[in-house]
C-alpha positions as CSV (number, residue, x, y, z in Angstrom):
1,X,34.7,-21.5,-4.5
2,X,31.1,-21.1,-2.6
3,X,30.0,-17.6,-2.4
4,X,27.9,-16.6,0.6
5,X,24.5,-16.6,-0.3
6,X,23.6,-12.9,1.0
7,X,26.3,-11.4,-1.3
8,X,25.4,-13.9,-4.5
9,X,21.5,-12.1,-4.0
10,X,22.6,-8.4,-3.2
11,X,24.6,-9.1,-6.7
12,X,21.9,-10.5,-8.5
13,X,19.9,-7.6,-7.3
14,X,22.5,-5.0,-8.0
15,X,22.5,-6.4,-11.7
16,X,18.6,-6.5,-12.0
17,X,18.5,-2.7,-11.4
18,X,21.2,-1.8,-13.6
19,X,19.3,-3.8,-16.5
20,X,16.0,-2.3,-15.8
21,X,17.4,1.4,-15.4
22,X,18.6,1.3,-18.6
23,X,15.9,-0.6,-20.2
24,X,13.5,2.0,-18.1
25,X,15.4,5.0,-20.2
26,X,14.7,2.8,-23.4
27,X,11.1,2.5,-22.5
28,X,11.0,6.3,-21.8
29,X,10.6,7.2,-25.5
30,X,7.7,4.5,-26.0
31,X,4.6,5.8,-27.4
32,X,1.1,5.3,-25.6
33,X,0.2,3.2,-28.6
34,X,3.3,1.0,-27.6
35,X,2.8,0.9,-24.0
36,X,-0.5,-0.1,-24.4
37,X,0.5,-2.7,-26.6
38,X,2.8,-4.1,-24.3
39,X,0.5,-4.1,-21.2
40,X,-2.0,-6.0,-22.7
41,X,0.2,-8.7,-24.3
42,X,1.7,-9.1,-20.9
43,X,-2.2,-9.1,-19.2
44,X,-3.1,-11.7,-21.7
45,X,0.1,-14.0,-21.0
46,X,-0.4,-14.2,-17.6
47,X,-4.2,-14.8,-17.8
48,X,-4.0,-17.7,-20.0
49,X,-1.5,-19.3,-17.5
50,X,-3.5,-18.4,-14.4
51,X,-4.2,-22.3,-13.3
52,X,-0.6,-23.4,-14.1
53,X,0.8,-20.6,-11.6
54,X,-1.6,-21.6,-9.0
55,X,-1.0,-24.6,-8.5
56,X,2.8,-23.9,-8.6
57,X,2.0,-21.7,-6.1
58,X,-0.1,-24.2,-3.7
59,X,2.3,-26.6,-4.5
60,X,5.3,-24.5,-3.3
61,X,3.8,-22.3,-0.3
62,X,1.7,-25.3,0.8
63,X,-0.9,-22.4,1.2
64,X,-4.6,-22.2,-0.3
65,X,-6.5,-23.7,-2.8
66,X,-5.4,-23.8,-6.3
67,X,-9.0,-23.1,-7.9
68,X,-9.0,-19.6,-5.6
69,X,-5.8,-18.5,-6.9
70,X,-6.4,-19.2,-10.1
71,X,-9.6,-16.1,-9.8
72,X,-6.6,-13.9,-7.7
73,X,-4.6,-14.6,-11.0
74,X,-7.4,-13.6,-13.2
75,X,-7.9,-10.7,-11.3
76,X,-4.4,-9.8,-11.3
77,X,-4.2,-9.8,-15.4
78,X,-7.2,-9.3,-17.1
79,X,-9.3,-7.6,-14.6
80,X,-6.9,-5.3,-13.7
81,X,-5.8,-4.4,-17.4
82,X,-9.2,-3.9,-18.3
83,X,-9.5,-1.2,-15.5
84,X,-6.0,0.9,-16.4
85,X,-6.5,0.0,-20.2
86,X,-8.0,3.2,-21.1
87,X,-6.1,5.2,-19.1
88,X,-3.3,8.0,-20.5
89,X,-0.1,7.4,-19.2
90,X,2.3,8.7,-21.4
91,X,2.6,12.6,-22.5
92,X,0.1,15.0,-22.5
93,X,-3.2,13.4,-20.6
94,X,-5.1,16.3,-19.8
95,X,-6.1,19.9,-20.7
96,X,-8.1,22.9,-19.5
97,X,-8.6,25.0,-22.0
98,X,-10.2,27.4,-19.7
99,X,-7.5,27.9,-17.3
100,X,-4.9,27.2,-19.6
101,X,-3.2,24.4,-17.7
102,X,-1.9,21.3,-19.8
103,X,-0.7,18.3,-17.6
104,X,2.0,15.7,-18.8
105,X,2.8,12.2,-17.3
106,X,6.5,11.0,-16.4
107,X,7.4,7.9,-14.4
108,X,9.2,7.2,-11.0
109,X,11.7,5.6,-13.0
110,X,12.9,1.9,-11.5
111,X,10.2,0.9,-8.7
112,X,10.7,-2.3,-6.3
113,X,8.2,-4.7,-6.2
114,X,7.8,-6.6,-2.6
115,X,5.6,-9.9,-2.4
116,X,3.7,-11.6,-0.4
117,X,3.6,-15.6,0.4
118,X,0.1,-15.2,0.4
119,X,-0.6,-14.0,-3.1
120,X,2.7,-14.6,-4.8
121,X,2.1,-14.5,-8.5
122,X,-1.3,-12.6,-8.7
123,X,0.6,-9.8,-6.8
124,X,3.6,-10.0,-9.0
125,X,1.7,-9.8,-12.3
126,X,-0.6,-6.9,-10.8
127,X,2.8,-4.8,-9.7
128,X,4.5,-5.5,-13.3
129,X,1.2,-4.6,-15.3
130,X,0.9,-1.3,-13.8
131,X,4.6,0.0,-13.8
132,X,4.4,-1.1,-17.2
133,X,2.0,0.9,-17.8
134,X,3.0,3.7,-16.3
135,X,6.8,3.6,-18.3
136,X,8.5,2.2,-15.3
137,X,10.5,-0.5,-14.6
138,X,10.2,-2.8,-11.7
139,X,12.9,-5.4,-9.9
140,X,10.5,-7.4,-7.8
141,X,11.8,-9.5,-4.5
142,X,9.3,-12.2,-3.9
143,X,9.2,-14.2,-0.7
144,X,11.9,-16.9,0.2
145,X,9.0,-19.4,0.5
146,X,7.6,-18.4,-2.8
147,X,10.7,-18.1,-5.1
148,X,9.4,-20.3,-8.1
149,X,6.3,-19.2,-8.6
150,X,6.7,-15.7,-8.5
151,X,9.6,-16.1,-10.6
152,X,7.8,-18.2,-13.1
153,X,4.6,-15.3,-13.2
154,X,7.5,-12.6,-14.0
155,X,9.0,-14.4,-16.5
156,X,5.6,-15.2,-18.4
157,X,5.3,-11.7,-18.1
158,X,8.7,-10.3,-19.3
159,X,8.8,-13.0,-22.4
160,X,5.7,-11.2,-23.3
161,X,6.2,-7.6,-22.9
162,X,10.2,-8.4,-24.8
163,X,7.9,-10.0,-27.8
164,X,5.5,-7.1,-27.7
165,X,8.7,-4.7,-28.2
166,X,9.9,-3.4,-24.6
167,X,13.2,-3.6,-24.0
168,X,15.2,-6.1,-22.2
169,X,15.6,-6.1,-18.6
170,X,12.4,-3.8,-17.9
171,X,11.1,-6.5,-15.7
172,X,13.7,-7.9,-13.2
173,X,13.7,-9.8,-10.4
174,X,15.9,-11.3,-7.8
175,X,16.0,-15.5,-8.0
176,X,17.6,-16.3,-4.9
177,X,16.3,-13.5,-2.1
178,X,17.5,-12.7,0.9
179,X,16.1,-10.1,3.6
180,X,20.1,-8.2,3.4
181,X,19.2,-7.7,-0.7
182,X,15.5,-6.7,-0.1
183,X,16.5,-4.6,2.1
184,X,19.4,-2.8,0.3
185,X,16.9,-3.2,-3.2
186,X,14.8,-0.4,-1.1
187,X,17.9,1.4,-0.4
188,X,19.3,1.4,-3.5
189,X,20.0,4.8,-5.5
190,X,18.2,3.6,-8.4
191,X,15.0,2.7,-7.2
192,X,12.7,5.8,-7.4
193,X,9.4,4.2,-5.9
194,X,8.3,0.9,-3.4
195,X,5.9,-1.0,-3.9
196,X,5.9,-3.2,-0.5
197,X,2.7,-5.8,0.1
198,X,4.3,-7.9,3.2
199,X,3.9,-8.0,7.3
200,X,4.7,-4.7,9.0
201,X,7.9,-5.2,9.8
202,X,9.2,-5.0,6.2
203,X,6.5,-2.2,5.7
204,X,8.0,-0.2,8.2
205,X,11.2,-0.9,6.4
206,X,9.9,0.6,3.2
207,X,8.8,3.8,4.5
208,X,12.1,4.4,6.6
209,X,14.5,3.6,3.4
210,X,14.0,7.2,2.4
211,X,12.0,6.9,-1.3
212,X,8.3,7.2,-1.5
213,X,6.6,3.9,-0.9
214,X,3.1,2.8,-1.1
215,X,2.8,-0.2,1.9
216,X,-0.2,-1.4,3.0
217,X,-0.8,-2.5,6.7
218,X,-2.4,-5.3,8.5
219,X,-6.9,-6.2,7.8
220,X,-7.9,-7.3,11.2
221,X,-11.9,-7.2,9.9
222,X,-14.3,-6.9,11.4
223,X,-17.6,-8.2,10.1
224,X,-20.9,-7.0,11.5
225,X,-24.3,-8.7,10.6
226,X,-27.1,-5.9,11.6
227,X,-30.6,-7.3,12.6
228,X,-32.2,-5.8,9.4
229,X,-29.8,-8.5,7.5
230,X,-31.1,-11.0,5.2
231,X,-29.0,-13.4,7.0
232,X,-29.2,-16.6,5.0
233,X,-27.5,-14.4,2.6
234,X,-25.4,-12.8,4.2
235,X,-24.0,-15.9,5.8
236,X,-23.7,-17.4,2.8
237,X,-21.7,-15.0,1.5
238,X,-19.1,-14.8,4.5
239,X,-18.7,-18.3,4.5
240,X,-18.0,-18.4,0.9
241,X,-15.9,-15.0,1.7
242,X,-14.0,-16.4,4.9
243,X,-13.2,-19.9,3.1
244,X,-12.1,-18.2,-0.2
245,X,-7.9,-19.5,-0.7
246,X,-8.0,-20.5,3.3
247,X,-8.4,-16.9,4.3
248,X,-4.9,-15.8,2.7
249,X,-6.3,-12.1,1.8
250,X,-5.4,-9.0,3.7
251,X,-9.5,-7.7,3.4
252,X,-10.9,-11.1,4.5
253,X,-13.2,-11.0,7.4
254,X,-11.3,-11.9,10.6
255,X,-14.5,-11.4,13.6
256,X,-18.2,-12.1,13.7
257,X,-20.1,-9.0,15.4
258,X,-24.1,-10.1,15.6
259,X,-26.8,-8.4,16.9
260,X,-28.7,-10.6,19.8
261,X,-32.0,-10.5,18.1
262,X,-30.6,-12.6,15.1
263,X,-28.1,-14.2,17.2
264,X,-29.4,-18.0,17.1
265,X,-30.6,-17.6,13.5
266,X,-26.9,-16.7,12.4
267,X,-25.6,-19.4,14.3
268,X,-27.8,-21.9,13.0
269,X,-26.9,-20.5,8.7
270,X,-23.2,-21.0,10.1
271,X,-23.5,-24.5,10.6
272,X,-25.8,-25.3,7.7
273,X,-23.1,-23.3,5.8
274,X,-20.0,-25.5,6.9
275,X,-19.1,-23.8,10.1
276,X,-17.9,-25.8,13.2
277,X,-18.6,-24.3,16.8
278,X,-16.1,-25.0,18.6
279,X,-16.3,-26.2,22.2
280,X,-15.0,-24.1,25.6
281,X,-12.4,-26.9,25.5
282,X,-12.0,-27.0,21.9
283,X,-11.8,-23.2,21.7
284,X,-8.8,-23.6,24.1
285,X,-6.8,-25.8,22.0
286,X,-7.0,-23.9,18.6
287,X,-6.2,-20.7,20.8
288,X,-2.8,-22.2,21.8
289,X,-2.6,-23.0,18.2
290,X,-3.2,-19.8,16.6
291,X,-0.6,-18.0,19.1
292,X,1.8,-20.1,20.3
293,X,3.8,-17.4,21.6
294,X,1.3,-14.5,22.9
295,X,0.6,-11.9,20.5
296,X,2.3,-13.4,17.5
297,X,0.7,-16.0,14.9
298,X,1.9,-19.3,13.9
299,X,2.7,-19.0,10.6
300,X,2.0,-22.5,10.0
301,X,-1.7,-22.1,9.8
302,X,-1.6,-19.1,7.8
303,X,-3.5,-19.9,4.4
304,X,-4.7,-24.1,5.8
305,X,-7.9,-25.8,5.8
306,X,-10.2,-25.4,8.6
307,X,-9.9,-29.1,8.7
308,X,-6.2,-29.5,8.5
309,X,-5.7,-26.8,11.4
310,X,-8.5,-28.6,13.4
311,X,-6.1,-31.8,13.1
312,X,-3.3,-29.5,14.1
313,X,-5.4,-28.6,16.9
314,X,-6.2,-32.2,17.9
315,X,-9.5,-31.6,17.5
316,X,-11.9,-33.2,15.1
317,X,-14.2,-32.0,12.8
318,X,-16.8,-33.1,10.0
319,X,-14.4,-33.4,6.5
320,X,-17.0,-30.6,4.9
321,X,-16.0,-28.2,7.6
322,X,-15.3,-25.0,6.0
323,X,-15.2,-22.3,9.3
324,X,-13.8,-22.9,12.9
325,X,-15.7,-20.5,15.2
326,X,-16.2,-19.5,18.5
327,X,-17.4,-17.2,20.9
328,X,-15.2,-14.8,22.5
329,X,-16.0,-11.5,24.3
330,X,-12.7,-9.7,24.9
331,X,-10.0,-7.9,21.9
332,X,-6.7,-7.8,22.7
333,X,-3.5,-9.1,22.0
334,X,-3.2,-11.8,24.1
335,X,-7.3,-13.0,22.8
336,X,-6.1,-14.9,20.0
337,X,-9.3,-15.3,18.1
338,X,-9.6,-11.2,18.2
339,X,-5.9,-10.9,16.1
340,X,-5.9,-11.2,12.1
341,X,-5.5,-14.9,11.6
342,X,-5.3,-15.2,7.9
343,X,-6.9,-18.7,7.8
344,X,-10.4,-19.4,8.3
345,X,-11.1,-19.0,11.7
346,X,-13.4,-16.8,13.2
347,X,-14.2,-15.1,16.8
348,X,-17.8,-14.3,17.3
349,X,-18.8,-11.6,19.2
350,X,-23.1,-11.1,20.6
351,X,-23.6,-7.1,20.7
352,X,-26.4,-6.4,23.3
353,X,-27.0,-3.0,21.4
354,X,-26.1,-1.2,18.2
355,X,-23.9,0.9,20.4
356,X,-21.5,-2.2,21.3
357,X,-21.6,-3.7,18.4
358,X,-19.9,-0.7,17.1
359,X,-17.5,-0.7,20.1
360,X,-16.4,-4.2,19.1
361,X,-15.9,-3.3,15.6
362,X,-13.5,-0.1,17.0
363,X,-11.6,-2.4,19.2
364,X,-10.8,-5.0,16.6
365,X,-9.7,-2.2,14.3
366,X,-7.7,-0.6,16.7
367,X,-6.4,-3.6,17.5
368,X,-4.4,-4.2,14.2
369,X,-6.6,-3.2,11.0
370,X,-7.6,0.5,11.2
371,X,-7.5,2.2,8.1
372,X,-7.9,-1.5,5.9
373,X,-11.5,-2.6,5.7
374,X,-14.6,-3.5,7.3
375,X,-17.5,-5.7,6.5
376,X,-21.0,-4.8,7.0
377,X,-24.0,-6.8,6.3
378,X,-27.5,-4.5,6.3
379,X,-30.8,-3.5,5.0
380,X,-30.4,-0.2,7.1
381,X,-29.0,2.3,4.8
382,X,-28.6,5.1,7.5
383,X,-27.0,2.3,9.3
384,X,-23.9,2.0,6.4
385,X,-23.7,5.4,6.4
386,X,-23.5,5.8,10.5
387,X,-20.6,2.9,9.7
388,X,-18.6,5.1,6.5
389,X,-18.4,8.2,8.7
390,X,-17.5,6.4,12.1
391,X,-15.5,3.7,11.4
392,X,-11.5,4.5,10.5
393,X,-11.3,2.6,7.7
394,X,-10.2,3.0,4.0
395,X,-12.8,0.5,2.4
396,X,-16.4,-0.7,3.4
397,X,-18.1,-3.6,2.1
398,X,-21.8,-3.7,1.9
399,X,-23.8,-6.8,1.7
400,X,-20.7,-8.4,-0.3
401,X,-18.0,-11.0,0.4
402,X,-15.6,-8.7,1.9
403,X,-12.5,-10.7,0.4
404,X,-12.6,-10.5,-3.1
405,X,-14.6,-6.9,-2.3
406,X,-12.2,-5.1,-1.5
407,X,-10.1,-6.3,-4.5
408,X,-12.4,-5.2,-6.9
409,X,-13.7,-8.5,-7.9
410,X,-17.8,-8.1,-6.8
411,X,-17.6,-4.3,-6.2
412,X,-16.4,-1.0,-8.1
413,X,-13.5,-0.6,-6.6
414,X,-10.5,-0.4,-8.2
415,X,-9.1,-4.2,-8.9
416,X,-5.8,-3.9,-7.4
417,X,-3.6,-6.4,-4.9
418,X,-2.1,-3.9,-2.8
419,X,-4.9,-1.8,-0.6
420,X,-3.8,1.2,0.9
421,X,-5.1,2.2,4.6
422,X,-4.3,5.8,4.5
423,X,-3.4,7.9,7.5
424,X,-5.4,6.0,9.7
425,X,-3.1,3.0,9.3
426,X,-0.2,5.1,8.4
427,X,-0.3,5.0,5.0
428,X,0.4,7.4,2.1
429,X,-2.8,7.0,0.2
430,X,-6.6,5.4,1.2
431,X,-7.1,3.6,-2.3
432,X,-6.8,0.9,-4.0
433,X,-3.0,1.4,-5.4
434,X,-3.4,1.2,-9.5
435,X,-1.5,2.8,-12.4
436,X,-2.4,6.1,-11.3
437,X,0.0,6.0,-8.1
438,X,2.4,5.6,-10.2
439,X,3.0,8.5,-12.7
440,X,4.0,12.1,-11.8
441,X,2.3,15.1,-13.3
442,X,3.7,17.8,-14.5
443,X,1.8,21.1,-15.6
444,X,2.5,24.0,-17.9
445,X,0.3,27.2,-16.7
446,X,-0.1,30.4,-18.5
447,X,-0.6,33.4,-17.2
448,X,-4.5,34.3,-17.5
449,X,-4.9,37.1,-14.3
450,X,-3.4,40.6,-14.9
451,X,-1.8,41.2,-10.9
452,X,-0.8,45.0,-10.2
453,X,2.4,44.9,-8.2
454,X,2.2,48.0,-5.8
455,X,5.2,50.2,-5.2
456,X,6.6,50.8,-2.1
457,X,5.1,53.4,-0.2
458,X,7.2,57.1,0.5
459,X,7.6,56.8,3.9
460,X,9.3,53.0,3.3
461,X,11.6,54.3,0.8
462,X,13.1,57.0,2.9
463,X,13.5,54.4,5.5
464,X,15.3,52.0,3.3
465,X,17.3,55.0,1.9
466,X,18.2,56.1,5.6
467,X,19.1,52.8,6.5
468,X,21.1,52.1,3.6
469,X,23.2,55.4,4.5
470,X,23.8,54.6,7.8
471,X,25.1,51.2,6.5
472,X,27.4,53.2,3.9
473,X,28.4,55.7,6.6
474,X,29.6,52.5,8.7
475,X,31.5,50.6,5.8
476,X,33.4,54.0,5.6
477,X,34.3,54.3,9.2
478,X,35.7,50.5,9.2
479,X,37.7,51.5,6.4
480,X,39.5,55.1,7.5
481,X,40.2,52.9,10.8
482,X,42.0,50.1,9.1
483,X,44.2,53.0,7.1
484,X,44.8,55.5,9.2
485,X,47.2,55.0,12.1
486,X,46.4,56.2,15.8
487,X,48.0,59.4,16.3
488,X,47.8,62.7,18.1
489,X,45.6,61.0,21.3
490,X,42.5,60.5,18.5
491,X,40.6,57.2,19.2
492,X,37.9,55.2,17.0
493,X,35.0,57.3,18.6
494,X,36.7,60.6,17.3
495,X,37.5,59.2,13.7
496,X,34.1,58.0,13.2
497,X,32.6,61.4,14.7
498,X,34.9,62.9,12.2
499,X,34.4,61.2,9.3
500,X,30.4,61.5,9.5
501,X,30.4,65.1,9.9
502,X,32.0,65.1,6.6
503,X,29.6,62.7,4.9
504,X,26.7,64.6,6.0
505,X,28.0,67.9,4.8
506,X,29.0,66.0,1.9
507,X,25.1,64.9,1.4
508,X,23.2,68.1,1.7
509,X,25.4,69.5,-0.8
């Protein structure tokens, strides 16, 4: 008998949670000392099979280049265990001896893990290593075109923590997903935290299932080469930036912004870089290609060669070409090369002043990436800061390659594979999500202030007391007039006159 397919996965899911909620309670009672252990066994496992998982995930996702993933993998393990390696996780980690306040860690519990197609197994081995660390458990749902590799990355990672000494079924993971089981993982009563890297739609999804979720929204960014720029190295770097796995990360650079002055220079560092500027003609082919339907990207050149989508294009370029540009002067929707294209293409935008080039920059972010990141190439310092106050983004990337930035790889920021945009992209948090998103804190407080609690005042007891006899007076009343019949022509008015008169000469006495 053939079982539906959605039902087989909401199953396997159902199980998955089951295991790693009671592993989770297991793994409650873990030392640091243990967790630690554990962590870095798993880091360790996955970094020594970083090229093996991408090419498994080239090979299966027919996205990127397998030397680039193989640096997202590295950053994913090691890199990221070395940041959160140090960190306390488990019981006390903090006291003020001052103040008197001790702080203690406890986990979510059971978090789900969403993945991306675009970073399967780097994102997967980032999301296990830091609920591990934190004492949770995680069920991960990878994407339906990336089922094999992120499967394989979790169980390198699980073989490892089990042989380190966490229990069995602390990482789980569904092998055959389905949108129905991601959607009810989210739901489930189990699950005490999301961890959702994806398109918006199943973002949104995340933050309406009711648990707290950390999701991360779209990196339309913008890239803006001042005129103080040393622009053979800059462009250098945005090539090497924009070309990095065929564009397939969230922070990569999505739109030139130049200043005029330095306009032909750039151009002319683009092509000696690998670049292709594309013809008015040209340009109108590749549009058609990148949004087939208006507004929406074809998936099918999300994470391809800038040669390979040429030839989608019908097009040709040079085989070295590493960039398709060209220039564009509107941002909207239906202006494909102003939309996140997560491949490298560029649009290329001349700002006449320093006042539209930060226009252009708005309109892109407002477009679909405010609150991710922005890229900035300068020699003006009052020029980045102009940028960090204005510009409504989480993360901004100086004189760097904004890509593997943002990820921690040539900056100090966090190394983490799911980047927050805060409240500017209606997120919970502006950082780089690591371990420390994912433990609660508890705190024991003495008492070190002496507080005098004032009594009331005369004139507000007497008004309590009269108002608390008028309520006595009335429970009185209601009770004569529920015992004592109507007789002699006497109504309620009478009674209650009555029995007051005797409760206040009653009272004085």
């Amino acid at each position: 008998m053939q079982y539906d397919q959605d039902l087989q996965s909401i199953q396997e899911m159902r199980n998955a949670v089951k295991n790693a909620k009671d592993a989770q309670l297991k793994y409650l009672a873990y030392s640091q000392e243990q967790v630690d252990h554990i962590v870095k066994c798993v880091a360790e496992a996955a970094f020594a099979k970083s090229l093996e998982l991408a090419k498994m995930a080239v090979e299966e996702t027919g996205m990127g280049i397998v030397e680039h993933k193989k640096i997202k993998n590295e950053v994913g393990s090691m890199a990221v265990y070395e940041s959160i390696k140090d960190e306390k996780t488990v019981g006390i980690v903090y006291e003020d001896r001052v103040n008197k306040i001790t702080e203690v860690a406890y986990p979510y519990g059971v978090v789900a893990g969403i993945i991306p197609t675009t970073n399967p197994t780097s994102t997967a081995i980032f999301k296990t290593l830091i609920s591990l660390k934190t004492r949770n458990a995680i069920v991960v749902s990878p994407h339906p075109r990336a089922v094999k590799c992120t499967v394989e990355a979790l169980k390198i990672c699980e073989k490892a923590a089990v042989e380190a000494g966490a229990p069995e079924g602390l990482i789980g993971w569904i092998s055959k997903p389905s949108m129905a089981a991601t959607n009810e993982l989210m739901k489930h009563r189990d699950i005490n935290l999301i961890l959702a890297t994806g398109g918006g739609g199943l973002v949104r999804a995340a933050y309406s299932s009711g648990k707290p979720a950390y999701g991360v929204g779209p990196g339309n960014v913008p890239c803006y080469i001042e005129k103080s720029a040393n622009v053979s190295k800059s462009v250098s770097m945005i090539l090497d930036s924009k070309s990095f796995d065929n564009g397939t990360i969230c922070a990569t650079e999505q739109a030139l912004v130049v200043d005029k002055n330095i306009k032909e220079i750039v151009l002319r560092e683009l092509k000696n870089n690998g670049a292709y500027l594309l013809s008015f003609e040209e340009k109108a082919e590749v549009a058609k290609l990148i949004t087939p339907v208006p507004g929406h990207l074809n998936s099918e050149i999300v994470g391809q060669s800038a040669v390979k989508i040429a030839e989608m294009a019908g097009i040709s370029v040079p085989p070295d070409t590493r960039v398709l540009i060209a220039e564009e002067k509107k941002v909207g929707k239906e202006v494909p090369f102003s939309i996140e294209k997560l491949s490298p293409i560029f649009g290329f935008y001349t700002a006449e002043t320093y006042a539209e080039a930060k226009d252009y920059c708005l309109k892109l972010l407002n477009l679909g990436g405010r609150g991710h990141s922005l890229s900035l190439h300068t020699n003006d310092e009052q020029v980045a800061k102009e940028f960090a106050l204005e510009m409504p983004v989480s993360r901004l990337m100086v004189n760097t390659l904004s890509s593997i930035g943002a990820v921690g790889a040539t900056t100090g920021l966090k190394p983490s594979l799911t980047l927050g945009c805060g409240s500017f992209g209606g997120n919970i948090t502006s950082d780089n999500v690591t371990a420390r998103h994912l433990i609660n804190i508890k705190r024991m407080a003495y008492g070190i202030k002496d507080v005098s609690i004032p009594k009331p005042s005369a004139s507000y007891a007497s008004n309590q007391n009269a108002d608390d006899k008028k309520e006595n007076i009335e429970d009185i009343v209601s009770q004569v007039l529920k015992q004592v019949p109507m007789k002699n022509g006497l109504d309620e008015k009478q009674i209650a006159e009555m029995v007051n008169q005797v409760l206040q000469k009653y009272q004085m006495n």
